[in-house]
C-alpha positions in Angstrom: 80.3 305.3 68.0 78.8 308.0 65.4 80.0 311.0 67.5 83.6 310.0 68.7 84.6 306.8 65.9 88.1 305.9 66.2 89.7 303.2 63.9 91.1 300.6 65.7 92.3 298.3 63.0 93.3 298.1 58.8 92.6 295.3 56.5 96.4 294.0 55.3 96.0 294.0 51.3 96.9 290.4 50.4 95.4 289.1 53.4 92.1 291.0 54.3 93.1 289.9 58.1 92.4 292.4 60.6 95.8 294.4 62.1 95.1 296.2 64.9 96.8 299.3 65.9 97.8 299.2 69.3 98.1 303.1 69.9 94.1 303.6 68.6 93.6 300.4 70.3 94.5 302.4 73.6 92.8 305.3 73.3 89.5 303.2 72.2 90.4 301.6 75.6 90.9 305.1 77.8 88.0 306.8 76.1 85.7 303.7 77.4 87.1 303.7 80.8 86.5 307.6 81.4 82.5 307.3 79.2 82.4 304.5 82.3 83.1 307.3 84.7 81.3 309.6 83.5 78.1 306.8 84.2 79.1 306.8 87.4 79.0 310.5 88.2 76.4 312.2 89.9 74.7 314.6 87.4 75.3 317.5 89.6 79.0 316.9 89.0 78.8 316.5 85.1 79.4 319.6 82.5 77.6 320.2 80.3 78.0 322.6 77.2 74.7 323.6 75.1 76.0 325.1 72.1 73.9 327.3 69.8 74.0 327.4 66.1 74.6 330.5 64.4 75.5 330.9 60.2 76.2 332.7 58.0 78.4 334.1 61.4 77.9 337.7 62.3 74.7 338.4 60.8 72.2 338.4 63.6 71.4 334.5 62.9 71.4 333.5 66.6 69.4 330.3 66.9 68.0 330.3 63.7 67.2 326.8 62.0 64.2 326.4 59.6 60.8 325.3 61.3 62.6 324.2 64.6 62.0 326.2 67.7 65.7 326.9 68.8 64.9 328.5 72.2 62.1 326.6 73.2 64.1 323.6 72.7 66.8 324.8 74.9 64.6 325.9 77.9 62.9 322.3 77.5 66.5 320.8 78.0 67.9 323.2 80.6 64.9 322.6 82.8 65.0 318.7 82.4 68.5 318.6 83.4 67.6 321.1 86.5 64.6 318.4 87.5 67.6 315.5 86.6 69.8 317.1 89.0 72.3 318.6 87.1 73.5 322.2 88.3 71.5 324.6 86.0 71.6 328.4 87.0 69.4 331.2 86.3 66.7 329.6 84.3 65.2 332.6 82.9 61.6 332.6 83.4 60.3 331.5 80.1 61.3 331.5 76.5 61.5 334.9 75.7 63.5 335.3 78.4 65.9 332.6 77.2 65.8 334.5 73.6 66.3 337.8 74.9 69.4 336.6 77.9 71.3 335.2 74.7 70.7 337.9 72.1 71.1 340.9 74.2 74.0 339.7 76.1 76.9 342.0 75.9 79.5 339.4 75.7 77.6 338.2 72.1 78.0 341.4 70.1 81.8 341.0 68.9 82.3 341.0 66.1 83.2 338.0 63.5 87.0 339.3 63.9 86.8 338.2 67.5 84.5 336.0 67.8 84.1 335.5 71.3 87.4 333.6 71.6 88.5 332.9 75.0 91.2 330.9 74.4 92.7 329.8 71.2 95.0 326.6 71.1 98.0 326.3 69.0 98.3 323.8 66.7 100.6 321.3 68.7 98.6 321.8 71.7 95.2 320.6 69.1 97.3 317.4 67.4 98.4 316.0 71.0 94.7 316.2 72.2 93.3 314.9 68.9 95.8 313.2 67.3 93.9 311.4 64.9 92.2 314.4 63.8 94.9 314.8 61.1 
């Protein structure tokens, strides 16, 4: 759908008939199978990834977005998947606690030369995982 479309098929110019190409057809086909799984899986077994907005990078914009609470949004969601069953550890306390956990944690203060990488993927290894990202 809207967060993971792949095209499947092209119109043929004279024609306007469908022609379907069987490689994207495939991975549609996959990537339903393993969203089917995923169903099926008890939430304690799912992972999850939360991620945080932060531009302009490097300039102490952690969570920022205009008239939304960030933080208070995030400890709303990590303590609904706790009560859902999904494996959520230390929950700070309350929000501030959630603010204060993520801005003061050592491992957020590189800076925008390193950007917290902890791995980065060559270019081959990106176009054989996504290949119709190109």
């Amino acid at each position: 759908g809207a967060i993971e479309p792949i095209i499947y098929a092209g119109r043929d110019a004279q024609s306007g008939r469908a022609i379907p190409m069987q490689d994207r057809i495939e991975a549609l086909a996959t990537r339903s199978l393993n969203w089917a799984k995923l169903r099926k899986k008890q939430n304690a077994e799912k992972k999850i990834c939360i991620t945080l907005f932060q531009f302009p990078p490097d300039k102490g914009n952690v969570g920022t977005a205009a008239y939304l609470d960030v933080f208070g949004s995030i400890y709303s969601v990590l303590n609904k998947l706790k009560e859902e069953g999904y494996t959520v550890d230390d929950i700070p306390e309350n929000i501030e606690g959630l603010q204060k956990s993520v801005l003061e944690d050592p491992l957020a203060s590189f800076s925008m030369a390193d950007l917290n990488v902890a791995y980065r993927m060559p270019v081959d290894e990106y176009e054989k995982l996504c290949p119709y990202a190109m």
